[in-house]
C-alpha positions, 0 to 999 in steps of 0.5 A, a space after each residue: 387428778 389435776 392436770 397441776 397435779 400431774 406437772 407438780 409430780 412429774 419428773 424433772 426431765 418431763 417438766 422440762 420437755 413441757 417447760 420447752 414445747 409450752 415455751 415453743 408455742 407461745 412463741 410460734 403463737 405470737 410469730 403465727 400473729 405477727 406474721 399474719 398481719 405482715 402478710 394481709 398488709 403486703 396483700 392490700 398494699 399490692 393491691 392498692 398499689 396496682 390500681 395507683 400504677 395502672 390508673 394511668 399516672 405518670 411513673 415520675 409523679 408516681 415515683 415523687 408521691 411514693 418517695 414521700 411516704 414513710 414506709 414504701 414496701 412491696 410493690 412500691 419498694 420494687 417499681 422505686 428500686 427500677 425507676 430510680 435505677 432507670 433515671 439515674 442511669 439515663 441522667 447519666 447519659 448512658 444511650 445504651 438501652 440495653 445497659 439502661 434496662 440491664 440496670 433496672 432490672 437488677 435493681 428490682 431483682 434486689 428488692 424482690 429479694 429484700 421482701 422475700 426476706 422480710 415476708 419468709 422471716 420466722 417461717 423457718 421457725 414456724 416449720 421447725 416447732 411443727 417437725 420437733 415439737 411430736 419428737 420433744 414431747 415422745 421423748 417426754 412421753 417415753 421418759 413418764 412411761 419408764 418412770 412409771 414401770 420402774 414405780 412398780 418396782 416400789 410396790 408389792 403389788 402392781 395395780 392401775 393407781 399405781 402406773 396411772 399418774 406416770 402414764 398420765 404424765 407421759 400422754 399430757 407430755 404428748 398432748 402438749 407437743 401436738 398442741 405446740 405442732 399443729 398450729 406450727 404447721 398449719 400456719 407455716 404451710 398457709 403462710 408459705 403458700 401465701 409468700 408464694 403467691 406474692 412473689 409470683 405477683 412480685 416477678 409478674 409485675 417487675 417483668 411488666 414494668 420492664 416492658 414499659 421501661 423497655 418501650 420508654 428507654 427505645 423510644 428515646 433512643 430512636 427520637 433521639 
């Protein structure tokens, strides 16, 4: 007995949950890729973006390389978001530093947020195929299990041959909704603790460039 055979014969209610948790998965499949690379491209633009800030360039010529590349992200997008923040506010004369830094940090705040945006996109989804899925595919397993009893009920004499193809159906359903869970859930957990992690980096080096900010915008204060 193929495994066709089984989907051919099945009830319509069961190929239906299959239909469902096999479509499930090959979603949650392409979101797994998509998302993996999303996340191993934030992680080398960090750090790469790291060793640009802290080699000891001027934030201004930085500021002007970064604006001229196509797509700033991450880190990038954040120390933008602060610094052209901080300019504007000071080429408008505001002398209150502490307006100035107030600025600048709400600025980087909304772009961490806009990148937890991007990073935790389809994550939800990813969690909800891996809590769903083993229900969907029990209550196909349920649906082959009564079909099967209520054959018995065709036949003058119960044997194995006679129940199998049902309960063959049912666990087939079963294996389906764990084979459409566990990659959901495994890659939702790696994936949530890798955005975790560089949202941590994110606050860690906002809070630091704050701090030069900080430095810069007191240090002209009392030149001036």
């Amino acid at each position: 007995m193929s495994i066709w055979s089984l989907v051919s014969n099945a009830s319509w209610i069961v190929i239906l949950v299959m239909l469902l948790l096999v479509l499930a998965s090959i979603t949650s499949w392409v979101m797994i890729v998509q998302r993996g690379v999303l996340i191993r491209n934030a992680q080398q633009h960090m750090l790469s973006f790291e060793d640009r800030f802290w080699s000891g360039m001027d934030l201004t010529q930085l500021y002007r390389e970064l604006q001229d590349e196509p797509a700033p992200n991450g880190l990038e997008q954040i120390f933008i978001s602060g610094f052209r923040e901080f300019s504007r506010l000071r080429s408008q004369g505001t002398e209150d530093a502490d307006a100035v830094m107030e600025g600048s940090q709400r600025a980087m705040r909304v772009a961490i947020s806009r990148e937890q945006e991007k990073l935790e996109t389809h994550l939800p989804f990813l969690a909800t195929v891996g809590s769903t899925s083993p229900y969907l595919g029990l209550f196909g397993t349920v649906v082959g299990i009564m079909n099967a009893f209520r054959g018995l009920a065709n036949v003058q004499q119960a044997t194995l041959a006679s129940v199998a193809p049902g309960i063959a159906e049912a666990l087939l359903a079963t294996a389906i909704g764990l084979l459409a869970a566990i990659p959901a859930v495994v890659a939702y957990n790696r994936y949530s603790a890798k955005v975790d992690a560089l949202l941590a980096s994110y606050d860690t080096f906002a809070d630091e460039f704050a701090s030069i900010l900080h430095r810069k915008v007191h240090s002209r204060s009392r030149s001036a």
